[in-house]
LUMTILO-689175 format. One line per 3 residues: for each residue x, z, y of C-alpha. Coordinates in steps of 0.2 Angstrom, whole numbers, plus 5000, padded with zeros to 4 digits. Example, Ala and Ser with C-alpha at 12.3 -4.5 7.8 and 13.67 -1.06 7.14 Angstrom:
! residues 2
5062/5039/4978 ~ 5068/5036/4995
END
This chain:
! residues 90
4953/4988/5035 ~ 4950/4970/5039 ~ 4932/4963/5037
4936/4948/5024 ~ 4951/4946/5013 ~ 4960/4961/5006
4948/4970/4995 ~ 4959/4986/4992 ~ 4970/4978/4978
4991/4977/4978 ~ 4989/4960/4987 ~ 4975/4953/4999
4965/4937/4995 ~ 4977/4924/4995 ~ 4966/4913/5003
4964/4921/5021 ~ 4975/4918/5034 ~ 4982/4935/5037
4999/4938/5039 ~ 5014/4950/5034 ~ 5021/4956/5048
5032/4972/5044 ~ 5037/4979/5027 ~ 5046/4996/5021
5044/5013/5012 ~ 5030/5024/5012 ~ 5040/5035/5024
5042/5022/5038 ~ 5025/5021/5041 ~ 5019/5041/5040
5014/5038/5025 ~ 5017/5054/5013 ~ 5019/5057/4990
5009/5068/4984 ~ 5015/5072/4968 ~ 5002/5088/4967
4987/5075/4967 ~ 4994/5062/4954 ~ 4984/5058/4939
4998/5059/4925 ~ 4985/5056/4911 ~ 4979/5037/4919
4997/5035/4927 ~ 4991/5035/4944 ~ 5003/5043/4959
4995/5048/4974 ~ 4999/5043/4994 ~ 4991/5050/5008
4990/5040/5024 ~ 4991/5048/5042 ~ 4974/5047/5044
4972/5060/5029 ~ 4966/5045/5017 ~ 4973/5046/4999
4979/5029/4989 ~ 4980/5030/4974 ~ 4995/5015/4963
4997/5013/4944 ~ 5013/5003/4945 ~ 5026/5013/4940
5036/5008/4952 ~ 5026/5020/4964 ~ 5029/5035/4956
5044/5038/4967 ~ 5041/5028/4981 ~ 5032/5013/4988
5034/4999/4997 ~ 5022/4993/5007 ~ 5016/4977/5018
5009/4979/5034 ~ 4995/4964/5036 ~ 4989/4957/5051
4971/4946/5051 ~ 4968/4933/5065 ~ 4957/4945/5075
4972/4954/5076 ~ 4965/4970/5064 ~ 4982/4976/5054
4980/4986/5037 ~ 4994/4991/5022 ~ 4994/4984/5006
5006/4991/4994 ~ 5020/4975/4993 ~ 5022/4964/4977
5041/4962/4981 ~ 5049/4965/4966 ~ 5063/4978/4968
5074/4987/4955 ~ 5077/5004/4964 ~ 5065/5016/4973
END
């Protein structure tokens, strides 16, 4: 995670200077659903990352799938974000 800027919300600080520098789905970047580890009573649907972290989204969009941004700081340092590009389909 970068040292300033995003803060572990849907999308970093708009004020720093990081950069998008690749999106897609989940899958694309090893990213896994885990449906087993969802939260249906708060509406939450769980990711797990490669490094065996867990997110955790209420959009509704996410309960199928997710599109993420991969972020880039000016030290270089990359981290995901789950994208706000709307979409219609997942």
């Amino acid at each position: 995670m970068a040292e300033y800027g995003h803060q572990g919300s849907s999308q970093p600080n708009i004020r720093t200077r990081d950069e998008v520098i690749q999106s897609g789905w989940h899958h694309s970047f090893g990213w896994l659903r885990r449906p087993e580890l969802d939260d249906k009573d708060m509406n939450l649907w769980t990711y797990e990352e490669p490094n065996g972290d867990l997110r955790m989204s209420s959009d509704p969009r996410h309960e199928r799938a997710a599109y993420l941004d991969l972020w880039e700081t000016p030290r270089g340092e990359r981290y995901f974000a789950f994208s706000v590009v709307p979409r219609t389909k997942a």
